[in-house]
N, CA, C and O of each residue as an XYZ file, in Angstrom:
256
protein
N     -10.772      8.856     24.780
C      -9.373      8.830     25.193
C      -8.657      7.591     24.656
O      -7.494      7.545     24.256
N      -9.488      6.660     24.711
C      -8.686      5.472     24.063
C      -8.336      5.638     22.439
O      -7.397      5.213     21.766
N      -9.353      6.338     22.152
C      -8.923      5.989     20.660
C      -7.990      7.247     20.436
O      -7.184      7.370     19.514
N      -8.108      7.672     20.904
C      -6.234      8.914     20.653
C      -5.148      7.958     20.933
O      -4.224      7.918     20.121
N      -5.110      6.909     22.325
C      -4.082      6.511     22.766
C      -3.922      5.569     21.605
O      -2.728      5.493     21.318
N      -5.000      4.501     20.495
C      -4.726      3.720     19.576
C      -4.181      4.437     18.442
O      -3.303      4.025     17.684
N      -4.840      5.650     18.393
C      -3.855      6.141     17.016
C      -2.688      6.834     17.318
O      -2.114      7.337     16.352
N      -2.010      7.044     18.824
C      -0.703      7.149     18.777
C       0.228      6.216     18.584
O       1.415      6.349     18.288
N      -0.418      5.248     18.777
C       0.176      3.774     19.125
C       0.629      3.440     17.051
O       1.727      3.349     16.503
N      -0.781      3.352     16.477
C      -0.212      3.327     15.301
C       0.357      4.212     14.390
O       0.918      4.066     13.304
N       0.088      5.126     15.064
C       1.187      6.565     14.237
C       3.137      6.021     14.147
O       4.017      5.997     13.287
N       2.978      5.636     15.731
C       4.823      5.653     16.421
C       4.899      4.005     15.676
O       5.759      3.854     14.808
N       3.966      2.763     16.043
C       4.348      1.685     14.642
C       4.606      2.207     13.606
O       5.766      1.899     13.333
N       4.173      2.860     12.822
C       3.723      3.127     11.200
C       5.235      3.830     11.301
O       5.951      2.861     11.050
N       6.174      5.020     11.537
C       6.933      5.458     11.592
C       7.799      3.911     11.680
O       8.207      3.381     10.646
N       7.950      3.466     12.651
C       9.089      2.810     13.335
C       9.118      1.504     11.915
O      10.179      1.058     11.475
N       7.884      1.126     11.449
C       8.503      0.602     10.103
C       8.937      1.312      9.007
O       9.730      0.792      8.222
N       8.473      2.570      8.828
C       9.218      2.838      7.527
C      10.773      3.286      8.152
O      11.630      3.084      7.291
N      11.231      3.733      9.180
C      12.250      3.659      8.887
C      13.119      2.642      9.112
O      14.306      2.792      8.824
N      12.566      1.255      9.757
C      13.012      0.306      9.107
C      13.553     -0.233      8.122
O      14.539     -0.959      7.993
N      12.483      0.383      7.130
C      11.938     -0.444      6.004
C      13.379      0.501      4.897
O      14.192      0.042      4.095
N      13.095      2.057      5.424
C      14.159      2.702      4.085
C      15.631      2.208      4.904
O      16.621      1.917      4.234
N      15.648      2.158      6.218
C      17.796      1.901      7.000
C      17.739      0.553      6.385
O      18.850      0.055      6.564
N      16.734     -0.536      5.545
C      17.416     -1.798      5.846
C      16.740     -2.307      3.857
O      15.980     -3.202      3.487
N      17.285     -1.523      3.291
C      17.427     -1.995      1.831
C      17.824     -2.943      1.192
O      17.219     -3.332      0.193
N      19.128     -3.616      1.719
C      19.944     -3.960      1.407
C      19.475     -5.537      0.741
O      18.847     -6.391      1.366
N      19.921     -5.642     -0.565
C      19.067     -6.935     -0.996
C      20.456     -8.009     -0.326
O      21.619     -7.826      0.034
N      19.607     -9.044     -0.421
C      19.823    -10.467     -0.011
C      19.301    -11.885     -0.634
O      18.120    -12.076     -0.922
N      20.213    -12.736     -0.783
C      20.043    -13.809     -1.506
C      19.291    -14.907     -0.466
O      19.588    -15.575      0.524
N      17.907    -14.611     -1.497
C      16.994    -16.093     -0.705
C      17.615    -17.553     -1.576
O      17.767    -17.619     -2.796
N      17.811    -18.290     -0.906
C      18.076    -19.511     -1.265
C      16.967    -20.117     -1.450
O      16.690    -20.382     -0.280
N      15.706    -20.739     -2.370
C      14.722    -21.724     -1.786
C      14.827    -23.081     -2.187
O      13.859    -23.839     -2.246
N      16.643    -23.568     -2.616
C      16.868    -24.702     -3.106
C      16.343    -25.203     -4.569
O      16.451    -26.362     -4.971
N      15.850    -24.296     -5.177
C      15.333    -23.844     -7.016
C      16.852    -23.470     -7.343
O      17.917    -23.255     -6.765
N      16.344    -23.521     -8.518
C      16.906    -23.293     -9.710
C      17.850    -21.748     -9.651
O      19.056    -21.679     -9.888
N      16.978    -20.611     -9.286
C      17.164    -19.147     -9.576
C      17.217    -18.552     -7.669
O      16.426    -18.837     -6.770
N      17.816    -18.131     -7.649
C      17.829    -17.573     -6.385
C      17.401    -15.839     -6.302
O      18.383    -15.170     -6.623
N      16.562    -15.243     -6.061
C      16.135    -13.973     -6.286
C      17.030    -13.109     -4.889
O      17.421    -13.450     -3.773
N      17.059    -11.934     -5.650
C      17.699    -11.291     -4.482
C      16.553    -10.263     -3.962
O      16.007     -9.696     -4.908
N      16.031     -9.865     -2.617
C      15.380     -9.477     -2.175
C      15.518     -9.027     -1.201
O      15.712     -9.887     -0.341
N      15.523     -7.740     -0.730
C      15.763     -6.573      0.402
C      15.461     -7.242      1.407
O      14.761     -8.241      1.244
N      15.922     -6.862      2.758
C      16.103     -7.871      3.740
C      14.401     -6.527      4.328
O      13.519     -7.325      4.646
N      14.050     -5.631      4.443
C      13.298     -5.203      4.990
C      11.653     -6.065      4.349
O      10.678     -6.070      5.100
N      11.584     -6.592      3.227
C      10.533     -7.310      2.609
C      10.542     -8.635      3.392
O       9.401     -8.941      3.738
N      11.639     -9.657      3.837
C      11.488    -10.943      3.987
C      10.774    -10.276      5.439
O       9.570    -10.392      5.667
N      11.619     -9.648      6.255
C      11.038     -8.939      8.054
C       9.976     -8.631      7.974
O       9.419     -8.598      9.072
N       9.109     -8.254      6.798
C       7.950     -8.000      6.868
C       6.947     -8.860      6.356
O       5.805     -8.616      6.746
N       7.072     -9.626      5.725
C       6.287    -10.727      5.344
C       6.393    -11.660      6.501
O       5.270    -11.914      6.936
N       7.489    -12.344      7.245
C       7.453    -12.928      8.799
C       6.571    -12.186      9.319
O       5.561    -12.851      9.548
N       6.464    -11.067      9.632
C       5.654    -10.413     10.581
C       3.916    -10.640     10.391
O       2.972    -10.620     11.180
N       4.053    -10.859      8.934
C       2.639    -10.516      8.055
C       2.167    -11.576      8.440
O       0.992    -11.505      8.801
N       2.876    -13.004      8.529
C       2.539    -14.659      8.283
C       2.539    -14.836      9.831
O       1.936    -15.736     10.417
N       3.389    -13.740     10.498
C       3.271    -14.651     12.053
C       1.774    -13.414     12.666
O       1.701    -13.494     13.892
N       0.972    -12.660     12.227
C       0.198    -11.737     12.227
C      -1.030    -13.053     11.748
O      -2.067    -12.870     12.384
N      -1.086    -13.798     11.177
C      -2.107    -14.169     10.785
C      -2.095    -15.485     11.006
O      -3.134    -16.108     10.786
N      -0.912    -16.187     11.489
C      -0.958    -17.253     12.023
C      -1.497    -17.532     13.341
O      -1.996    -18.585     13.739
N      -1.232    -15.857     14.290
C      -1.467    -16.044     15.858
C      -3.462    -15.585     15.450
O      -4.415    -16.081     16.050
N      -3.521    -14.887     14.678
C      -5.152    -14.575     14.149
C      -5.827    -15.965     14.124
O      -6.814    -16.195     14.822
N      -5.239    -16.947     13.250
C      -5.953    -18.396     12.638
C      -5.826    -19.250     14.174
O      -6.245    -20.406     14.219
N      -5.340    -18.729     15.178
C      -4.992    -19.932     16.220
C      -6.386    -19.100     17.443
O      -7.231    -19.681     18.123
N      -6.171    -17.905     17.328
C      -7.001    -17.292     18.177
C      -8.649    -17.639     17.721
O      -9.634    -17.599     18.458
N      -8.607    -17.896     16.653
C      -9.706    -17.693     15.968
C     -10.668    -19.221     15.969
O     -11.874    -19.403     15.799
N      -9.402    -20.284     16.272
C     -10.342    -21.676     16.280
C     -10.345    -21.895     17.683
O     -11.121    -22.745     18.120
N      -9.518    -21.196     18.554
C      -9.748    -21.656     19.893
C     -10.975    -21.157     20.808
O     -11.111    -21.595     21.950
């Protein structure tokens, strides 16, 4: 029973980012104080935060 309830769980995530990911296209200017400023879809930066704060709370869990 649990593992039905985990793969509903990541079915309704997995959905709820892609349509994130296709409603929020829209590129955007990263500034990183360089030279070239790249423009990059605002659904990539939301997901890389997620990715870095995913493995930051991992690296903290992991030495404590």
């Amino acid at each position: 029973m649990s593992r039905l309830i985990f793969w509903l769980l990541v079915l309704v995530l997995s959905l709820v980012i892609i349509v994130f990911a296709v409603l929020n296209r829209e590129p955007v200017e990263l500034d990183l104080w360089v030279y070239q400023t790249p423009f990059i879809p605002v659904f990539v930066l939301v997901l890389i935060g997620i990715f870095i704060g995913f493995l930051w709370g991992g690296l903290v869990a992991w030495f404590s």
